[in-house]
VEXZAMI-137410 format. One line per field, with one value per residue (C-alpha): residue number from 1; residue in three letters; chain; x, y, z. Coordinates in Angstrom, 2 decimals, padded with zeros to 5 digits. Layout:
N
nr = c(NUM,...) .
rest = c(Ala,...) .
kette = c(A,...) .
east = c(X,...) .
north = c(Y,...) .
up = c(Z,...) .
This chain:
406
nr = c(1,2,3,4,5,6,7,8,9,10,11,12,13,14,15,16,17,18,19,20,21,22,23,24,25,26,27,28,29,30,31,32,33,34,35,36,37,38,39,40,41,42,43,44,45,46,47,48,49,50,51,52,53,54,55,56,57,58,59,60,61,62,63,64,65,66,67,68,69,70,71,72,73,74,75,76,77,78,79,80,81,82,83,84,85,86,87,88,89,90,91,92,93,94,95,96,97,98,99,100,101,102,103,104,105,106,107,108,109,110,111,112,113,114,115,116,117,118,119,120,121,122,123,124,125,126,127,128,129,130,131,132,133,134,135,136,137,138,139,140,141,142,143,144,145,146,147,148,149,150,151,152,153,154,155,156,157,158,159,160,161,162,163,164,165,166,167,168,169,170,171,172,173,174,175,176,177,178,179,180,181,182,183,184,185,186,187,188,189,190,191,192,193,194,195,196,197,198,199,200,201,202,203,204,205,206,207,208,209,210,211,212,213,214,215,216,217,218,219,220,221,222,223,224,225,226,227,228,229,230,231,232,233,234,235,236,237,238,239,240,241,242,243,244,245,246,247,248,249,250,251,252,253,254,255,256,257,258,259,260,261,262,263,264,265,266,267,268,269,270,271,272,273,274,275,276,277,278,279,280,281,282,283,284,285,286,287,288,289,290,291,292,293,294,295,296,297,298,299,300,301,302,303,304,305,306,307,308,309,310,311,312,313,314,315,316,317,318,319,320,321,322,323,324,325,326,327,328,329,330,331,332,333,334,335,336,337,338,339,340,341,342,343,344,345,346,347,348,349,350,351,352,353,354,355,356,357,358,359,360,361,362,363,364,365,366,367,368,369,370,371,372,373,374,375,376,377,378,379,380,381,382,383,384,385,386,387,388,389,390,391,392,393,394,395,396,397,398,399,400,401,402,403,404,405,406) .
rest = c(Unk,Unk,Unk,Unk,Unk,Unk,Unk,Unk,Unk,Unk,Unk,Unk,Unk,Unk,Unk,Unk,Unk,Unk,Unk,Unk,Unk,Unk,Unk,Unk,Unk,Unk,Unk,Unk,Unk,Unk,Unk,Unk,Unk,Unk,Unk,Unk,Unk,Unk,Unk,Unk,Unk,Unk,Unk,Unk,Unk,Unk,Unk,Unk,Unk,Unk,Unk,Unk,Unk,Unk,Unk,Unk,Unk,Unk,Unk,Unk,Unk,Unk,Unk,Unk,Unk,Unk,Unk,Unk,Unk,Unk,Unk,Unk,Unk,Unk,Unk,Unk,Unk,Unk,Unk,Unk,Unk,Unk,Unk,Unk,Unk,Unk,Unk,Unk,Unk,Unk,Unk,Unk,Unk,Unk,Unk,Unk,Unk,Unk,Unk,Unk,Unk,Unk,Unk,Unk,Unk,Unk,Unk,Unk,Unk,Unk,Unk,Unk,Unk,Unk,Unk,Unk,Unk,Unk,Unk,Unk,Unk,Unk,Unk,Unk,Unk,Unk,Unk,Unk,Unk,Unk,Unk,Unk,Unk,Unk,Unk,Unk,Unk,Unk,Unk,Unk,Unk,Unk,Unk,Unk,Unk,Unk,Unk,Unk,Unk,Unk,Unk,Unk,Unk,Unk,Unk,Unk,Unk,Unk,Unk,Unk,Unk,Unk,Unk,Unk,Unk,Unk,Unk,Unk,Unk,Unk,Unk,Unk,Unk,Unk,Unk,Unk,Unk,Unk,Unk,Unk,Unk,Unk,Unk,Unk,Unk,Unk,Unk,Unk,Unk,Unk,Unk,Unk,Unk,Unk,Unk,Unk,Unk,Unk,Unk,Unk,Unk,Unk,Unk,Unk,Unk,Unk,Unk,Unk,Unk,Unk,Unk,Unk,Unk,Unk,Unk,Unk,Unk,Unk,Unk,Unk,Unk,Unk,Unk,Unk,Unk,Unk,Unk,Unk,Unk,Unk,Unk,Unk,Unk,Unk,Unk,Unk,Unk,Unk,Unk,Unk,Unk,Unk,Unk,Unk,Unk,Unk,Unk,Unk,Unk,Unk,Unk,Unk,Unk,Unk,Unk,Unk,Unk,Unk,Unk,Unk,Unk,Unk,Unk,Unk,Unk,Unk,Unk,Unk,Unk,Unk,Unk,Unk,Unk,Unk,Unk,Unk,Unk,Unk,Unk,Unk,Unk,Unk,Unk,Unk,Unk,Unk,Unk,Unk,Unk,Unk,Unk,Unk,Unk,Unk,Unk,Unk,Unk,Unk,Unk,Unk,Unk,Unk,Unk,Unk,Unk,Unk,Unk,Unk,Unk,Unk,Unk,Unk,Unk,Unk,Unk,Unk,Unk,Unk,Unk,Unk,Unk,Unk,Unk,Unk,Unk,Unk,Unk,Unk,Unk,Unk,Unk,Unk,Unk,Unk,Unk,Unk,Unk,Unk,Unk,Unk,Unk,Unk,Unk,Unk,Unk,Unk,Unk,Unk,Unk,Unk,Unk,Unk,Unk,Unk,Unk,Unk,Unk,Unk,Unk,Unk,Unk,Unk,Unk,Unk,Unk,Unk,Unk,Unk,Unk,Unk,Unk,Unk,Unk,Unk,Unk,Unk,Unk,Unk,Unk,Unk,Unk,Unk,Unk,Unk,Unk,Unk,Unk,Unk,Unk,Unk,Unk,Unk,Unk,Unk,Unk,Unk,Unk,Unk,Unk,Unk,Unk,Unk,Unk,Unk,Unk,Unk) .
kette = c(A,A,A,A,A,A,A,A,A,A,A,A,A,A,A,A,A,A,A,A,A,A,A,A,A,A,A,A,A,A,A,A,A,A,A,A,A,A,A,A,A,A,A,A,A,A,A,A,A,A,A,A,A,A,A,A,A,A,A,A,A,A,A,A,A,A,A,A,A,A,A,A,A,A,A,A,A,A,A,A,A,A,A,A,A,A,A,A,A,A,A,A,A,A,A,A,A,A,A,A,A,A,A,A,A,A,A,A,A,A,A,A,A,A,A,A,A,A,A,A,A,A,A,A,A,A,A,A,A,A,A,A,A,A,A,A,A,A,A,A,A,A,A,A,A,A,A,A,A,A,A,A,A,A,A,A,A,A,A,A,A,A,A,A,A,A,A,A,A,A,A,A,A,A,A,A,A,A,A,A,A,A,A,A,A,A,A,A,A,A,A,A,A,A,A,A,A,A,A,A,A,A,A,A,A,A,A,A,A,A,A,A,A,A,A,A,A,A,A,A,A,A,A,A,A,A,A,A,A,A,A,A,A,A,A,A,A,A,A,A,A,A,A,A,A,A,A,A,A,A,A,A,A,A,A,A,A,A,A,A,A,A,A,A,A,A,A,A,A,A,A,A,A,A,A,A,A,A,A,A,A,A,A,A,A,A,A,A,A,A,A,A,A,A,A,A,A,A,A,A,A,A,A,A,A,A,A,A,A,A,A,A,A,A,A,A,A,A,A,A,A,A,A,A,A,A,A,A,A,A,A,A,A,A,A,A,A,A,A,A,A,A,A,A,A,A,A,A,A,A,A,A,A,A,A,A,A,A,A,A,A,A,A,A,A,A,A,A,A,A,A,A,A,A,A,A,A,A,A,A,A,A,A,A,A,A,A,A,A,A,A,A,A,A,A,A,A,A,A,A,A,A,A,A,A,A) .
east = c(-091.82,-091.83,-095.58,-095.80,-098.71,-110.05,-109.02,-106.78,-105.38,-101.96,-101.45,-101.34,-097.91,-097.08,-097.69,-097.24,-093.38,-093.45,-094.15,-091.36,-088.87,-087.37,-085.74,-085.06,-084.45,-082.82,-079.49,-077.50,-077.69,-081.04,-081.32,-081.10,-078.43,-078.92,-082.29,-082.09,-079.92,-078.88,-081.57,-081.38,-083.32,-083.90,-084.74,-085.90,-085.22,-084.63,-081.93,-080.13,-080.04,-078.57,-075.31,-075.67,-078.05,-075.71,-073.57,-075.72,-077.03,-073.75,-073.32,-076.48,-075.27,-072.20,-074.38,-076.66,-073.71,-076.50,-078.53,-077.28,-079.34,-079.47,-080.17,-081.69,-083.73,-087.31,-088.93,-090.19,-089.42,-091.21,-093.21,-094.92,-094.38,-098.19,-097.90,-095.05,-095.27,-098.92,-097.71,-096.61,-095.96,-094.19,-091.95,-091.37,-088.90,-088.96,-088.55,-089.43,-089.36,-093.09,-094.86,-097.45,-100.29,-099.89,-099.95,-104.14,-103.78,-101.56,-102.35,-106.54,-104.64,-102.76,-099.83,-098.02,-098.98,-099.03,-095.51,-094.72,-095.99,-092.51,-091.65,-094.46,-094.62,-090.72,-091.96,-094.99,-092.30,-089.11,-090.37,-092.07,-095.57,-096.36,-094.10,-095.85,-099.29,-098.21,-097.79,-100.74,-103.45,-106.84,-105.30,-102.52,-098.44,-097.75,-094.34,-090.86,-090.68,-087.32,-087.90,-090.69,-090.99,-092.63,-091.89,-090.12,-089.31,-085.46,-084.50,-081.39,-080.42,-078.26,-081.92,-084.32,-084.26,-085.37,-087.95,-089.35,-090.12,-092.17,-095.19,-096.46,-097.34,-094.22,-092.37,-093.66,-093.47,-089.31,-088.88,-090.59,-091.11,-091.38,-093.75,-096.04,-099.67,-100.38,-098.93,-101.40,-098.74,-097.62,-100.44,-103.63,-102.37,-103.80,-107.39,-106.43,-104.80,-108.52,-109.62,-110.69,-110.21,-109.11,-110.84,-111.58,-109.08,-108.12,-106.88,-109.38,-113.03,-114.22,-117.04,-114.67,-113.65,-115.00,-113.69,-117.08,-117.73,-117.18,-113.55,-112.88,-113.98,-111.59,-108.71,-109.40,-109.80,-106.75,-104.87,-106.79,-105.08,-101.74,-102.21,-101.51,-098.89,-095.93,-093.80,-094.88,-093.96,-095.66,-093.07,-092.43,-088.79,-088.42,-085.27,-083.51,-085.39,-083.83,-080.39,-080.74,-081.93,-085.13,-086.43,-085.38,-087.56,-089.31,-091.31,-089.47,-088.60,-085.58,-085.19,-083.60,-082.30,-078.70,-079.29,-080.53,-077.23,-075.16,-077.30,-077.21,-073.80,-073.31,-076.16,-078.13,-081.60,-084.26,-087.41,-091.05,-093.89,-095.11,-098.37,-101.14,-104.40,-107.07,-110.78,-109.94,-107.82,-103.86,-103.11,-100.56,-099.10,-099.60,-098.22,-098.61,-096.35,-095.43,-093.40,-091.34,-091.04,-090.23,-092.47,-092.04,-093.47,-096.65,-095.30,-091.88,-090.85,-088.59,-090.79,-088.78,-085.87,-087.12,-088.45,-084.64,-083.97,-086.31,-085.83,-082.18,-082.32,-084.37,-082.55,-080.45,-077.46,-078.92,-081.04,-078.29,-076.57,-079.81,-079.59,-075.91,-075.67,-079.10,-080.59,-082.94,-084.90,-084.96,-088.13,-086.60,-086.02,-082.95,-081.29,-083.45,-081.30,-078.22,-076.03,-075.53,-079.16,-079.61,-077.51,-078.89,-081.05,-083.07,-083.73,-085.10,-087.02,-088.56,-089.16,-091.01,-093.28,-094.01,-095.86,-099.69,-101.10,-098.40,-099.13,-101.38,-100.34,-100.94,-104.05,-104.08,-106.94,-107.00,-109.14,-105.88,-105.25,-108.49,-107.27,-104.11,-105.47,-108.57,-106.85,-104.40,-106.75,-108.83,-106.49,-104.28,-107.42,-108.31,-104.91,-104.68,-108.45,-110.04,-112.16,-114.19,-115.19,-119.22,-117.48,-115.84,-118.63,-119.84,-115.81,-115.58,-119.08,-117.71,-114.15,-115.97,-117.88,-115.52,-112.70,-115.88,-116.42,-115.59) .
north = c(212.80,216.25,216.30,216.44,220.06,229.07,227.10,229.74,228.56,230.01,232.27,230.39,232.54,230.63,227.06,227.91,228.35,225.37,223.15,224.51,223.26,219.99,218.02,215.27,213.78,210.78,212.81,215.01,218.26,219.73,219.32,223.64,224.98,228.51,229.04,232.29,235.52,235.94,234.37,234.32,231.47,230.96,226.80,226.49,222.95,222.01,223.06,219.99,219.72,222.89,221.92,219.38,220.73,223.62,221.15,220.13,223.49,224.22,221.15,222.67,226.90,224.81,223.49,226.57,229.47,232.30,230.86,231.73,229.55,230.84,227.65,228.60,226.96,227.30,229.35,226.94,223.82,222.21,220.22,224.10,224.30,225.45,227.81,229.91,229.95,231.20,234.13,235.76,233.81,236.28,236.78,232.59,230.75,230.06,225.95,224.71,221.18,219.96,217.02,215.43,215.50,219.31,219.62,219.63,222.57,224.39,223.56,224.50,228.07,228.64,228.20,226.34,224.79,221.39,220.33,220.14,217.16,216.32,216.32,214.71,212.29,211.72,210.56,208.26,206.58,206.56,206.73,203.95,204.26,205.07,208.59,209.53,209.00,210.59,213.91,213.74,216.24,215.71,214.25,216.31,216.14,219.53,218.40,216.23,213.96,212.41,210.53,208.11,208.05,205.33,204.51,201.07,199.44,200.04,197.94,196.90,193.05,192.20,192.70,191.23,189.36,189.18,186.81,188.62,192.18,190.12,189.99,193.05,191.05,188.83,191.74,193.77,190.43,190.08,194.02,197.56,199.74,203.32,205.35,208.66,207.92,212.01,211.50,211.22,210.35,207.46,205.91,206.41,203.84,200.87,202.40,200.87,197.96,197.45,197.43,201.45,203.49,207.44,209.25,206.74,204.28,207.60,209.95,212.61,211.29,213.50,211.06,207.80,207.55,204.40,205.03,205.53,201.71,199.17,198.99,202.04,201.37,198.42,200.56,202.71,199.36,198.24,201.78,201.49,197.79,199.24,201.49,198.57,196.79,196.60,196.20,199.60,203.39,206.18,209.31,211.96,211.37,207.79,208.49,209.49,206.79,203.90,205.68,205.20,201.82,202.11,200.66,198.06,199.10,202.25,203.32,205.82,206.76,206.82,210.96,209.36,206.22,207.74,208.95,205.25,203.96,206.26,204.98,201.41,201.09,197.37,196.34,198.41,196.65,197.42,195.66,196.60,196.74,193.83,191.81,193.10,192.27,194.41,192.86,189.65,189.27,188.76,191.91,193.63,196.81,199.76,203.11,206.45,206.61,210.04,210.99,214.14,216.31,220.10,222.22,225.35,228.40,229.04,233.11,232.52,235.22,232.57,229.45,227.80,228.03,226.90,223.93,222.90,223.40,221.38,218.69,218.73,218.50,215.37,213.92,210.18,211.59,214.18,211.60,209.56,212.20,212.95,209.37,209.34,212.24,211.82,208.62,209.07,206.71,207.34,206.63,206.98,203.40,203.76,205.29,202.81,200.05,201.58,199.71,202.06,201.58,197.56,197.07,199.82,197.77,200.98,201.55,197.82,197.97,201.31,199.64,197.16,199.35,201.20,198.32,198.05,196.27,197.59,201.52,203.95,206.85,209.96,211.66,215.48,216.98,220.14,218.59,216.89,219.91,219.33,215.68,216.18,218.60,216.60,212.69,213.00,213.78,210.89,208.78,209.75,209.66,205.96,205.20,207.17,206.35,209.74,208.63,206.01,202.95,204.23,207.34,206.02,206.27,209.25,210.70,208.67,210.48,213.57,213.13,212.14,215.24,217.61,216.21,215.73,219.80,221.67) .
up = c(043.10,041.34,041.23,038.54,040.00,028.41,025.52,023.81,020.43,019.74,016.55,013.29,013.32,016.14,014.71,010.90,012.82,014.67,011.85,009.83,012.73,011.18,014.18,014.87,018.32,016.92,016.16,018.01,015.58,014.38,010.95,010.88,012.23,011.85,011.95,013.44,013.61,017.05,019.14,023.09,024.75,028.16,029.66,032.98,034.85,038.35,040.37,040.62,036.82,035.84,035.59,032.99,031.02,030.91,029.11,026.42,025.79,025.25,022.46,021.20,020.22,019.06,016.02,015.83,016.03,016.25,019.28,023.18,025.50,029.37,031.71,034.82,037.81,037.86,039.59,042.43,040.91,037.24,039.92,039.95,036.05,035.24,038.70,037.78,033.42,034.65,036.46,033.43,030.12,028.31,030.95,031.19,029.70,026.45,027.45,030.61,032.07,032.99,034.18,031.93,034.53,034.22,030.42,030.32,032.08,030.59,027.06,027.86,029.39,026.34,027.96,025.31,021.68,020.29,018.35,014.94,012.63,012.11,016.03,016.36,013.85,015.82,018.85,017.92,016.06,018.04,021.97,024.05,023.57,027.05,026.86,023.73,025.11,028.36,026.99,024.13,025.13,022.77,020.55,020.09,021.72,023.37,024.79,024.14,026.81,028.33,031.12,032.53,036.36,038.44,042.08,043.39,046.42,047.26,050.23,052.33,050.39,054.26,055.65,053.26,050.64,046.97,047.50,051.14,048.93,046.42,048.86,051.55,054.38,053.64,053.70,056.61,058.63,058.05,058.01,058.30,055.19,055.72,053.90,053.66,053.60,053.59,049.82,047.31,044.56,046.57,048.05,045.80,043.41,045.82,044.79,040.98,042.72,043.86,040.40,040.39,037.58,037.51,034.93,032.59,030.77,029.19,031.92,030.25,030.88,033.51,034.45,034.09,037.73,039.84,043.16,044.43,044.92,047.12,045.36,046.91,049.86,049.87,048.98,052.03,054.30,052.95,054.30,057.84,058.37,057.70,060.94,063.40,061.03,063.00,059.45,058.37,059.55,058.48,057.68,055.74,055.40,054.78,053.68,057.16,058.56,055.71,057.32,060.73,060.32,061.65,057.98,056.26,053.00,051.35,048.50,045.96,042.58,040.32,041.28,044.34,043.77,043.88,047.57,048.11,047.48,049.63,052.14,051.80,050.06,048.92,050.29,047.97,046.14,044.07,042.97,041.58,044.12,045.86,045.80,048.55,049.78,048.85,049.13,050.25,046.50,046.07,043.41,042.20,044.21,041.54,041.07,039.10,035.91,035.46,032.21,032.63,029.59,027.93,026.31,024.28,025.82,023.46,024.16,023.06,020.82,018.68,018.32,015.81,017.80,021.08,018.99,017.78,021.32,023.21,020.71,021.08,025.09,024.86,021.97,022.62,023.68,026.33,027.74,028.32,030.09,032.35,032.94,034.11,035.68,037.64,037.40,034.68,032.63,029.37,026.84,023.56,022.15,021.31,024.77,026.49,024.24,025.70,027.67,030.77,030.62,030.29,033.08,035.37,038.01,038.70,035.00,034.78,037.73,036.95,033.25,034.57,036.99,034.17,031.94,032.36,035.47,037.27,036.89,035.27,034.17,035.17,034.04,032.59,033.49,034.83,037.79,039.08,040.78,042.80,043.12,044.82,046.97,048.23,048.23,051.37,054.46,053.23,052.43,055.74,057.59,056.69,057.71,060.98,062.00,061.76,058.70,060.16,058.28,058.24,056.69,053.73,051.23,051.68,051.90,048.46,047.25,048.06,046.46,043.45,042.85,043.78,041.34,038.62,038.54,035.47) .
């Protein structure tokens, strides 16, 4: 996953600017062509996206003839979008790719400012719920989101069947999944699986975690059995191990689903997460829902323009391309409806994983930077043995105060 890893109020200039932009992300042109006399824009996304996004900035100048857009990497990846916009905003791109769990952050920074009501108005009405929530900061949307992001279980079908990935120990019994228990993004989920909650039902109540309980100490008994289960490996390339056949199954997202199939070829599968045991119950495997947007640069020296621009890139048609061209899903309505998308067996599984009981997104707080920090020796330590059962409380204890500091 691209982990997705004071309060300074941008100039009413700023936002009286913003709100003027009238796009649309239902159609392919901004309803302003020209809204400013040669304008250069920079957008930063990841390396493996430039090319295409080359392309629709390119459809984009063609409907605003006074606007050059330079597409470029990021810095270190959007994964790092608060890290490297931070270093220097007015030297940052003017729209940069960013996940939502970093958005708390960067909006509290003044990093970047809250969209238009007519954006936003937009995407309440046109985008799956879940996107629009994902990248709503108090209250307010600070950036146009284009794809949601939650992990499945890819598998080899000559190996395992449909039924055999429906269950863990079912699984692990007829085959041996290969996962990374020093990743917090992939393996923290089974602490909601126990019935824990991350900052709230929010995301944003910085008191609303329960891991410190006996459901987290579940969770973490749960990742100590998995130690001397033959059925799974512990890795942090599952990947190379799913090609030299050493397992059968692993735990990833849609960002590499197409490097899944070169792998498995015809024998290619997907599914959502199986059922585990966790405190003696049968529950559902979770994961974290991350929803992958752009935000205008609060620093941009053409915020009207950067608006049309960020709108356009995450309009039907370009999500559709970002789904073609690298597997992903979209979360406007509309491209979701899309054919290439209704038959895409990653799309529906990744649709599925992302429907409540099966994830939780992906909390904003500006403490998730303490969180992904502090969660992998514990969790890796339950796993390997060097957090001992008498330890897990006071690990949990611990956990919970230092991700609880303002």
């Amino acid at each position: 996953m691209k982990i997705w890893k004071k309060v300074a109020l941008g100039s009413t200039a700023i936002l009286a600017a913003m709100s003027l932009a009238a796009c649309s992300n239902n159609d392919s042109k901004s309803a302003s062509g020209n809204s400013s006399q040669n304008t250069k824009l920079t957008l930063w996304v990841d390396t493996n996206q430039v090319s295409y996004y080359k392309k629709i900035a390119s459809d984009f100048t063609k409907s605003h003839k006074n606007i050059t857009v330079r597409v470029t990497q990021n810095p270190t990846g959007s994964a790092n979008a608060k890290t490297d916009v931070g270093k220097d905003p007015s030297k940052a791109a003017d729209v940069f790719e960013a996940p939502n769990d970093q958005l708390g952050q960067m909006a509290d920074s003044g990093y970047i400012n809250p969209l238009s009501p007519k954006d936003t108005s937009n995407i309440k009405a046109n985008y799956i719920a879940v996107a629009a929530k994902g990248v709503t900061w108090k209250g307010k949307i600070y950036a146009y989101p284009y794809a949601q992001q939650a992990q499945t279980i890819y598998y080899d079908k000559s190996k395992l069947s449909a039924n055999d990935v429906k269950n863990w120990k079912t699984l692990t019994s007829k085959g041996v999944v290969a996962t990374d228990f020093t990743n917090a993004y992939v393996m923290w989920p089974v602490f909601f699986s126990a019935g824990t909650k991350l900052y709230g039902d929010s995301g944003e109540d910085l008191k609303g975690s329960t891991f410190n309980s006996q459901k987290g100490v579940n969770a973490l008994k749960w990742y100590a059995e998995q130690r001397n289960n033959k059925g799974v490996m512990q890795t942090s390339n599952a990947l190379n191990q799913l090609k030299k056949g050493n397992a059968q199954a692993i735990l990833d997202g849609p960002w590499n689903a197409a490097n899944i199939k070169k792998i498995l070829g015809k024998n290619f599968a997907v599914a959502k997460y199986p059922m585990i045991e966790v405190g003696g119950k049968s529950v559902q495997m979770q994961a974290f829902l991350g929803i992958e947007g752009f935000a205008v640069n609060a620093h941009t020296k053409n915020p009207k323009a950067a608006s049309e621009l960020a709108a356009y890139i995450t309009n039907k048609k370009a999500q559709l391309i970002a789904h073609k061209e690298a597997g992903q899903i979209p979360v406007l309505k509309e491209a979701i409806n899309d054919p290439a998308v209704k038959k895409d067996s990653v799309a529906d599984a990744v649709i599925e994983m992302s429907k409540p009981g099966n994830s939780v997104l992906m909390p904003k707080l500006p403490q998730m930077s303490v969180f992904w920090n502090d969660v992998p020796p514990l969790v890796n330590g339950a796993y390997d043995g060097k957090v001992k059962p008498a330890q897990y409380k006071a690990q949990l204890a611990k956990l919970a105060k230092a991700s609880e500091k303002k």
